[in-house]
C-alpha positions as CSV (number, residue, x, y, z in Angstrom):
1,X,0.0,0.0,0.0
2,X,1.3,3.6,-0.7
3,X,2.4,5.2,2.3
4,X,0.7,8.6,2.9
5,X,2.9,11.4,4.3
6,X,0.9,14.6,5.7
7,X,2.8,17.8,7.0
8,X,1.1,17.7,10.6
9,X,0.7,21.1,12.2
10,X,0.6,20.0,15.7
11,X,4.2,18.6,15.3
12,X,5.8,21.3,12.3
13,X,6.8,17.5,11.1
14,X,5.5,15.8,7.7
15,X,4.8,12.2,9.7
16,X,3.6,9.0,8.1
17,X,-0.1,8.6,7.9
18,X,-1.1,6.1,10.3
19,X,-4.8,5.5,11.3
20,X,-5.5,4.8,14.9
21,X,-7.9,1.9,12.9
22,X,-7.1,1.1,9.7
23,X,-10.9,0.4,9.1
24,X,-12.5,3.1,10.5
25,X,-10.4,6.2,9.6
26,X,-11.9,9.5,10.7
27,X,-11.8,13.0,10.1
28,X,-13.2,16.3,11.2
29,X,-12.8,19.6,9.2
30,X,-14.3,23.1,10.4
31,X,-17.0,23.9,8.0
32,X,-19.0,27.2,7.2
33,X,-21.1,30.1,9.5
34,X,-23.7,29.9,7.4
35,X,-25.2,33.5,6.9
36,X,-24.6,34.3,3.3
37,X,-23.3,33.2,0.1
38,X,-19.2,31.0,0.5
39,X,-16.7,33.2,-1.1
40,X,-14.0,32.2,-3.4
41,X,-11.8,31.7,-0.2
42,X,-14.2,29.2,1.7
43,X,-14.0,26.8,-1.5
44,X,-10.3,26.1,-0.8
45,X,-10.4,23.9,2.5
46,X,-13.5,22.2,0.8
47,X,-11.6,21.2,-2.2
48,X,-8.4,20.2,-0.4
49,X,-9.9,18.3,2.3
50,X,-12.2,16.5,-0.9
51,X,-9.7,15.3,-2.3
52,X,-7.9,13.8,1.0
53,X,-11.4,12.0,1.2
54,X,-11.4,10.9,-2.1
55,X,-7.4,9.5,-1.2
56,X,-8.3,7.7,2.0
57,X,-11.2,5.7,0.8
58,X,-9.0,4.7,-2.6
59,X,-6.9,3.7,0.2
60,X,-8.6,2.6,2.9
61,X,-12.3,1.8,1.4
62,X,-15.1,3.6,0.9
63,X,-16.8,2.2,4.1
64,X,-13.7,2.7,6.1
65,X,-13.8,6.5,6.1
66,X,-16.1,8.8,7.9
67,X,-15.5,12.2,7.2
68,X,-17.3,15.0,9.3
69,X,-17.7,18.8,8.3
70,X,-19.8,21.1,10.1
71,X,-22.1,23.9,9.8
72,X,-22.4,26.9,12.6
73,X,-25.6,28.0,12.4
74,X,-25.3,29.4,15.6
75,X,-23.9,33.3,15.4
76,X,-24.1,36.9,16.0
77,X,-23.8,37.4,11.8
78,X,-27.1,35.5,11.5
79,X,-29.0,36.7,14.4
80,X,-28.1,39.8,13.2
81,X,-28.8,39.5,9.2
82,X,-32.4,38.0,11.0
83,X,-32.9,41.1,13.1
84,X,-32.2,43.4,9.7
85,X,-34.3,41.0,7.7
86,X,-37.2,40.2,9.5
87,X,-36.6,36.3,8.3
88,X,-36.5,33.6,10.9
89,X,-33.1,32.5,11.7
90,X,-34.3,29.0,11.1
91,X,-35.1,29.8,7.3
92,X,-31.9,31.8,6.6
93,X,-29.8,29.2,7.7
94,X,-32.0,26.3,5.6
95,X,-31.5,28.6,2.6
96,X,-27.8,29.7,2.9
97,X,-26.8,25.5,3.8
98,X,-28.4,24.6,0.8
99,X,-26.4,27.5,-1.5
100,X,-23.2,26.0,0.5
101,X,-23.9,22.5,-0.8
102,X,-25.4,23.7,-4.0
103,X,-22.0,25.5,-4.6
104,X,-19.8,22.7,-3.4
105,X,-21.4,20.7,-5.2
106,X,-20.5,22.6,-8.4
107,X,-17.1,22.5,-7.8
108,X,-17.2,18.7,-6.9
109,X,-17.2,17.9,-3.7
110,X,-18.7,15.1,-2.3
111,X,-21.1,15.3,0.6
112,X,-19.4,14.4,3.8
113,X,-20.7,11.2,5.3
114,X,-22.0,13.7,8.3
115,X,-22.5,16.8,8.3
116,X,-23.8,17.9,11.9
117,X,-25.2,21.8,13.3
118,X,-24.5,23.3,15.9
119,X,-28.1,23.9,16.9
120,X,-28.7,19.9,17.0
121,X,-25.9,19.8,19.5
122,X,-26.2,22.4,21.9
123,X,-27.3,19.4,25.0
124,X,-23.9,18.3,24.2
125,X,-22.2,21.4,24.4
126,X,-24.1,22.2,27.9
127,X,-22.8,18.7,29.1
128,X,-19.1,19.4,27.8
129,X,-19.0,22.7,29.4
130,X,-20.3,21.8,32.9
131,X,-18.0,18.8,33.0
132,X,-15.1,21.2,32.3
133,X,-16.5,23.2,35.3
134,X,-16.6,20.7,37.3
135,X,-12.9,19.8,36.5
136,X,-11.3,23.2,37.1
137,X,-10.7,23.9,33.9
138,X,-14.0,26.8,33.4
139,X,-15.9,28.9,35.6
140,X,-19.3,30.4,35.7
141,X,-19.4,34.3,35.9
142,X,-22.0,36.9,35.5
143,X,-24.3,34.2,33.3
144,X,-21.3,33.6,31.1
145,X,-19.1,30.4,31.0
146,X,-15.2,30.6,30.1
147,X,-12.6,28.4,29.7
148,X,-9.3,29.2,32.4
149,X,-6.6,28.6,29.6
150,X,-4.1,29.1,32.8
151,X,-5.4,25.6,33.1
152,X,-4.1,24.2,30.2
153,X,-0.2,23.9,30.0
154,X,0.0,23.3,26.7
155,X,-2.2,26.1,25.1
156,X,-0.8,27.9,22.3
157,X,1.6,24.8,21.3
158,X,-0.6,24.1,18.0
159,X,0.0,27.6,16.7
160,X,3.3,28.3,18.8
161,X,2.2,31.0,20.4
162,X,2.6,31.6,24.0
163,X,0.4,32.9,26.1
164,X,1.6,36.4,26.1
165,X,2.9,36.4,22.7
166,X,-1.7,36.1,22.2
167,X,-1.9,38.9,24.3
168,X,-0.2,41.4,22.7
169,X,-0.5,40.3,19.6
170,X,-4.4,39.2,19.4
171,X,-8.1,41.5,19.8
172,X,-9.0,40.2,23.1
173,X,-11.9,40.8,23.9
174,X,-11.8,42.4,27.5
175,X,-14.5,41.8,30.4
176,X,-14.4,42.2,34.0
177,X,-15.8,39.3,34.6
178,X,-12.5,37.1,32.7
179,X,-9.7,36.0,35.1
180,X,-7.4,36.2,32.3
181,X,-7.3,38.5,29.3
182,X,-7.5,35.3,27.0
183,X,-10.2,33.3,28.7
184,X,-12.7,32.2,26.4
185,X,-16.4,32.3,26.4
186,X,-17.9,28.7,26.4
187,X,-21.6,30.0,27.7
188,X,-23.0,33.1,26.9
189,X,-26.1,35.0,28.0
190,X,-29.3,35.7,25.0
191,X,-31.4,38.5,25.9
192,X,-35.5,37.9,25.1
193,X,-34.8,38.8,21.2
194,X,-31.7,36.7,20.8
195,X,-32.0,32.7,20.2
196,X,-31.0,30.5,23.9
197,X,-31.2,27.2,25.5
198,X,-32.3,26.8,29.1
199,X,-28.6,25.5,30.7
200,X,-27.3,25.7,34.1
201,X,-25.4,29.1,33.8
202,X,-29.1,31.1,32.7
203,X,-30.9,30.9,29.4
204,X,-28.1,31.6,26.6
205,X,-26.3,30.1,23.6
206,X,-22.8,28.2,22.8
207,X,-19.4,30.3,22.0
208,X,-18.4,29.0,18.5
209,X,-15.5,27.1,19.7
210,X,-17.1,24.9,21.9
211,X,-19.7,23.3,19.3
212,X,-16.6,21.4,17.4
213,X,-15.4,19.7,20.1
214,X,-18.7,18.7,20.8
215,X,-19.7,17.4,17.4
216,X,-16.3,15.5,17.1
217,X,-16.3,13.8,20.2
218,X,-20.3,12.6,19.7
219,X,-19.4,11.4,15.7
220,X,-15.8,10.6,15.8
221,X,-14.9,9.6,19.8
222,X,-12.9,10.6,22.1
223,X,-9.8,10.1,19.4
224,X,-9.8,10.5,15.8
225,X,-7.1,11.0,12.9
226,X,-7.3,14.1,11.0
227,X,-8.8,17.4,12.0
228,X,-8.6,20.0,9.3
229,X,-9.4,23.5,8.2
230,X,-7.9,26.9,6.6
231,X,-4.7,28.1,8.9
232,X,-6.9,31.2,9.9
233,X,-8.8,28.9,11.7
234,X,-5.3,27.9,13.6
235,X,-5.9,30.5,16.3
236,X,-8.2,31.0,18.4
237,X,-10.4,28.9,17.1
238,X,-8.4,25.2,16.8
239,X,-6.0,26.2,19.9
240,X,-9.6,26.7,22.1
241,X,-10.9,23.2,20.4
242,X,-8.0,21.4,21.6
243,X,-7.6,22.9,24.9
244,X,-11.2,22.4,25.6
245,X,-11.2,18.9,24.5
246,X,-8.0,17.5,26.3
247,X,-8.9,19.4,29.5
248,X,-12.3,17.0,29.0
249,X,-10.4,14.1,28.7
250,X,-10.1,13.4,25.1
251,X,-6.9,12.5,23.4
252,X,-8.8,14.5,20.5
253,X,-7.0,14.6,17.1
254,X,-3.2,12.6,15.6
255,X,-2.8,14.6,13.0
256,X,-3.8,19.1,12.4
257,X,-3.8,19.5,8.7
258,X,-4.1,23.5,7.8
259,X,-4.5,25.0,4.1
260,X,-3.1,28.6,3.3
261,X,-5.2,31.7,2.5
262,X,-6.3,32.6,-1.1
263,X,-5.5,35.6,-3.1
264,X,-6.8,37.0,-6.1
265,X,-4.4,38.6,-8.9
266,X,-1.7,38.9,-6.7
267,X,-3.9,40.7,-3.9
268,X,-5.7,40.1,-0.6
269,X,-9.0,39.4,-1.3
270,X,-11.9,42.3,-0.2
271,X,-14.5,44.0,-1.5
272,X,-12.6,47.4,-1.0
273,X,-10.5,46.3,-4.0
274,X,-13.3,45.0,-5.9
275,X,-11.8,41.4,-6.3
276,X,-14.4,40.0,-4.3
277,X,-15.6,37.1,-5.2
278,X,-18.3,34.4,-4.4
279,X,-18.3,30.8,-5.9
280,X,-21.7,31.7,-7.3
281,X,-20.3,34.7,-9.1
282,X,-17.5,32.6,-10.9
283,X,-20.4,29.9,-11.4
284,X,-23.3,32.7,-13.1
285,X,-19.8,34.4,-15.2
286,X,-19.7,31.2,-16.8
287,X,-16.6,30.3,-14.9
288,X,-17.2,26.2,-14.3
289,X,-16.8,24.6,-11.4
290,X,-14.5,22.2,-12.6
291,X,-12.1,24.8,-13.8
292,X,-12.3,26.7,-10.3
293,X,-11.4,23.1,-8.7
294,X,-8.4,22.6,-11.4
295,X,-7.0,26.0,-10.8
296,X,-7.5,24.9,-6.7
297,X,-5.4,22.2,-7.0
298,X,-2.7,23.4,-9.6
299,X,-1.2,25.3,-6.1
300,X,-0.2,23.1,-3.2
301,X,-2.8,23.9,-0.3
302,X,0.0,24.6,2.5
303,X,0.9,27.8,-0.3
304,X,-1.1,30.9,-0.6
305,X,-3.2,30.1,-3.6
306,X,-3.4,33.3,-6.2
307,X,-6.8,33.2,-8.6
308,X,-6.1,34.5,-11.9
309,X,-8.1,35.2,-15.1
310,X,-4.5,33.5,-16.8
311,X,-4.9,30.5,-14.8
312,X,-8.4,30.1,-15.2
313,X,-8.2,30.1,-19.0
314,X,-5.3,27.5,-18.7
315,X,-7.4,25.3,-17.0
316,X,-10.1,25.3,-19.1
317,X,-7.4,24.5,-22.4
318,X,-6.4,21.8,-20.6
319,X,-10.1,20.5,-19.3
320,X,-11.3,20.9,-23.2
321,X,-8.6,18.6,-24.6
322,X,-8.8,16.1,-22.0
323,X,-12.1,15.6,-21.9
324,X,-12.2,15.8,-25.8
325,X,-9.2,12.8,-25.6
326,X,-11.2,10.3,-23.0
327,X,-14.3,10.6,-24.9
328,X,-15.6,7.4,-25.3
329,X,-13.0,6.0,-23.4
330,X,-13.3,3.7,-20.2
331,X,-11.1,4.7,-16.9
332,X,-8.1,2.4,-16.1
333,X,-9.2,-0.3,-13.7
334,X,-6.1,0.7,-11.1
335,X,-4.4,4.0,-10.4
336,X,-0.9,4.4,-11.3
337,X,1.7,4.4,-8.7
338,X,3.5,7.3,-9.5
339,X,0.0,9.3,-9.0
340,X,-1.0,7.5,-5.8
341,X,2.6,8.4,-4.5
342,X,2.7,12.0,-5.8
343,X,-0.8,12.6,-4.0
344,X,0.4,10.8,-1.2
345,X,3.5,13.3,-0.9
346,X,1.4,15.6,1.5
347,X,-0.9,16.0,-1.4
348,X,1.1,17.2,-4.3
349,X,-1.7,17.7,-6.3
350,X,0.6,20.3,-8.4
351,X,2.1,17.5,-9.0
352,X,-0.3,15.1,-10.0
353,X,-2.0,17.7,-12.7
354,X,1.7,17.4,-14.1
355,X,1.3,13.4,-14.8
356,X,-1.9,13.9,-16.3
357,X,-0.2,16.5,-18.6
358,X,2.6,13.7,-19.2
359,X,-0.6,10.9,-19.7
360,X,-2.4,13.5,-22.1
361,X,0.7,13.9,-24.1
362,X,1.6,10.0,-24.2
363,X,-1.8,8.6,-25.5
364,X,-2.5,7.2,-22.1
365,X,-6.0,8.3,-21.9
366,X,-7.2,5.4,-19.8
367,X,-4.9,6.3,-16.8
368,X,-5.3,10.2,-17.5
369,X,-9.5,9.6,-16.9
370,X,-8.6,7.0,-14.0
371,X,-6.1,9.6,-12.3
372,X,-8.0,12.6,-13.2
373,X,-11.1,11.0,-11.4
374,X,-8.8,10.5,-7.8
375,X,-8.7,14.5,-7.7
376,X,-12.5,14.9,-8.3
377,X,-11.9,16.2,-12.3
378,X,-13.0,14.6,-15.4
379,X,-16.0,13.3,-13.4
380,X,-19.6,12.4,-15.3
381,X,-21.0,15.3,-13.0
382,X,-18.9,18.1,-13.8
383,X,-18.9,17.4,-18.1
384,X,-21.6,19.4,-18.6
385,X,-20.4,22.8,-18.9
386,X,-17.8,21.7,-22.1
387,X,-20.1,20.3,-24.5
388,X,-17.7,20.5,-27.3
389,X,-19.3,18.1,-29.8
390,X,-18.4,14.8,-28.3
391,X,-21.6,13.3,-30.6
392,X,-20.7,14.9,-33.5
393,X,-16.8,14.0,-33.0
394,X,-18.1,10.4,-32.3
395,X,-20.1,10.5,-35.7
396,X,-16.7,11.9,-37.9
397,X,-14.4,9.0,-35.9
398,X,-17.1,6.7,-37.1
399,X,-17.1,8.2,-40.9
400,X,-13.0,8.4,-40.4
401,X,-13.0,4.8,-39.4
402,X,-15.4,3.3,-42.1
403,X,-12.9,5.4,-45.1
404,X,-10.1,3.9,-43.7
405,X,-11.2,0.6,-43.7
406,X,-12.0,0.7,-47.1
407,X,-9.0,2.4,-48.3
408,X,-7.2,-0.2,-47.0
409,X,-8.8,-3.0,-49.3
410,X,-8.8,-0.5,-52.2
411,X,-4.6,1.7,-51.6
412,X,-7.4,4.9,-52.4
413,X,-6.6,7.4,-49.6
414,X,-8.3,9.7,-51.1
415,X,-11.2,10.1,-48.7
416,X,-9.2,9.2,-45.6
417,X,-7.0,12.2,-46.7
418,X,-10.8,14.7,-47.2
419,X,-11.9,13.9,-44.2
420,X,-8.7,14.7,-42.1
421,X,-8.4,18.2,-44.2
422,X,-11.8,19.1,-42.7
423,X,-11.7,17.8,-39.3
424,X,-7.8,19.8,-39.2
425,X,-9.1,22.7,-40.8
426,X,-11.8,22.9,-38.1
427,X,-9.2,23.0,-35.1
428,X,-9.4,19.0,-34.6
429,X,-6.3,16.9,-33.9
430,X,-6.5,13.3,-35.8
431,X,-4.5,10.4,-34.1
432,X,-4.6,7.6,-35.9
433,X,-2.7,4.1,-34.8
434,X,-3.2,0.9,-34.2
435,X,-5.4,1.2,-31.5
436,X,-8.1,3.1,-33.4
437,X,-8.8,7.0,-33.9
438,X,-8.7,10.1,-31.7
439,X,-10.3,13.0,-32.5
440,X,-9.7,15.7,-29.9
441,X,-11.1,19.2,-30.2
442,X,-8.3,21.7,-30.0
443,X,-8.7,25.3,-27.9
444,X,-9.5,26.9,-31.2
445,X,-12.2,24.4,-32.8
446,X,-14.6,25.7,-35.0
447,X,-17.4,23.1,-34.3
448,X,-19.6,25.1,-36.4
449,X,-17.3,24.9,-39.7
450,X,-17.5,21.2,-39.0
451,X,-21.1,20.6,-38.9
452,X,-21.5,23.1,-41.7
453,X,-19.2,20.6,-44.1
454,X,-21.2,17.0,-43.0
């Protein structure tokens, strides 16, 4: 079996992948808020984090893997976009999940196997908390729980901070009723026009940090393999996850996987500089998903990923012409080695779009499709958006086929030789070997010229 290697933020270390149970591998990654529309930004964890799915059930099975992202639909953004609205909380959450699957979904991800919210967890969250209290390591104060991270040694050793490096260099949100500057709020107080849950502490709601502990510890146990997420997410958020969860008991997670930020052209992405930009805008511009996932994954996700129009017109050149050359054609039964090691590497999906250049050029179109397919591109639901005449290329390698066959009882080329001046004339590549015909419709086809000369 290939050996996975995975650059583990917890130890600065890549470290062999090895699953605490080989046949129930498990992994956690922080999902949306869900109050409006993902950006261009919250598209890169999903993607990444897809594709280490889509490696560790090649690997390990498909029934071997649970994967678990989750939605906060528990936050000050929506109550407040509620307030302004006038719309139940309840039905902008149900409407903005749905554009976050709708959206991922478009770019190719597949549906986690769970995919829990925080408003279906909060009894867990209350019984979390008050076991925390009741361990030392929180406190109850003015209606408000916090965590005591005094009471947690190793807080901060995840994002290698120390505890007054945070202070000076972090908004800390200051209250008189905190022991310590950084103590965070676990509980805190709803008035009468703010959702709440009846807990010990007074009628309130969760802090977000404490809802992912909970979730992980009720789907994946006290100890699971991979927790992932963007590195923005690194502090507070994953620091407060994994101080909350080892002060509770849990061993928690083996391995911290972190993807780096997005830019686009070169810049920080904001709508001050008007490159701000929503998968849903790329989607109605006519920018397909499966271009936004190939220009994704042609960066490695621990680098800072830059969008360009450059690279978005690349991809689409080289999405055309492969899915012009595997037309018709059935995926390899196996993956190769060399992709299964190059993803392996940490993900080097860089890499890996490299070999399926390399398979392109070579003829291999089996093990392109095949290899293509492990990174979630070249799939039956993402062809729709390049219809570029795979029927009528079909019918002209058919024609193509039929001249040749006669030709070669009669020497008379002449045909063979008509036919491949109007399918090159039209911008399409002819390959023809042993094996059969190609056709593959170049950047520049002129599918109309084509049809025009049937």
């Amino acid at each position: 079996m290939t050996t996975i290697k995975l650059h583990n933020t917890k130890t600065r270390k890549r470290e062999e992948f090895v699953p605490i149970d080989p046949k129930n591998v498990r992994m956690y990654v922080c999902g949306p808020t869900v109050y409006d529309r993902a950006h261009l930004g919250n598209a890169r964890p999903v993607i990444v984090f897809d594709v280490l799915n889509r490696l560790l059930r090649h690997m390990y099975g498909d029934t071997h893997v649970t994967y678990v992202r989750n939605f906060t639909d528990i936050d000050d953004k929506i109550n407040a976009r509620s307030a302004a609205s006038g719309r139940p909380i309840g039905d902008i959450t149900a409407e903005t999940t749905q554009w976050f699957l709708d959206d991922m979904a478009a770019v190719g991800a597949i549906e986690p196997d769970h995919m829990p919210r925080a408003t279906a967890f909060v009894p867990q969250m209350i019984a979390l908390i008050s076991d925390l209290i009741a361990k030392g390591h929180a406190y109850e104060a003015e209606g408000h729980a916090l965590f005591a991270v005094d009471s947690y040694k190793e807080y901060g050793a995840l994002s290698g901070r120390s505890v007054d490096d945070m202070i000076a260099g972090a908004r800390v949100e200051v209250a008189p009723y905190k022991r310590n500057p950084m103590d965070f709020v676990l509980w805190k107080p709803s008035d009468a026009d703010t959702p709440g849950w009846d807990s010990p502490w007074g009628r309130g709601r969760p802090g977000w940090h404490i809802e992912c502990s909970a979730m992980a510890h009720e789907l994946l146990g006290a100890h699971f393999d991979i927790h992932g997420g963007g590195n923005d997410l690194m502090f507070p958020h994953h620091e407060n996850e994994i101080a909350q969860s080892c002060c509770s008991g849990d061993k928690f997670a083996n391995y911290w996987l972190h993807n780096e930020m997005l830019q686009v052209e070169g810049k920080k992405m904001s709508k001050s500089l008007g490159n701000f930009f929503t998968v849903r805008d790329l989607l109605d511009q006519g920018v397909p998903g499966e271009v936004i996932r190939f220009v994704m994954l042609s960066t490695h996700y621990r680098k800072p990923m830059d969008w360009t129009e450059k690279k978005a017109k690349e991809a689409s050149r080289s999405l055309k012409k492969w899915r012009d050359l595997v037309i018709g054609i059935a995926a390899a039964p196996s993956i190769p080695e060399a992709v299964l090691a190059t993803l392996g590497d940490d993900l080097n999906t860089a890499g890996v779009l490299a070999l399926l250049h390399e398979y392109a050029n070579n003829g291999d179109y089996a093990l392109l499709k095949a290899s293509a397919q492990l990174l979630g591109l070249l799939t039956d639901e993402l062809g729709g958006w390049t219809d570029r005449g795979g029927v009528l290329l079909d019918g002209w390698t058919e024609r193509l086929s039929a001249a040749r066959e006669e030709a070669m009882a009669t020497k008379n080329f002449v045909e063979v030789d008509r036919i491949k001046s109007l399918l090159t004339d039209a911008g399409v590549s002819v390959q023809m070997g042993k094996e059969g015909i190609v056709l593959a419709a170049g950047p520049e086809v002129d599918l109309a010229k084509l049809e025009a000369s049937q």
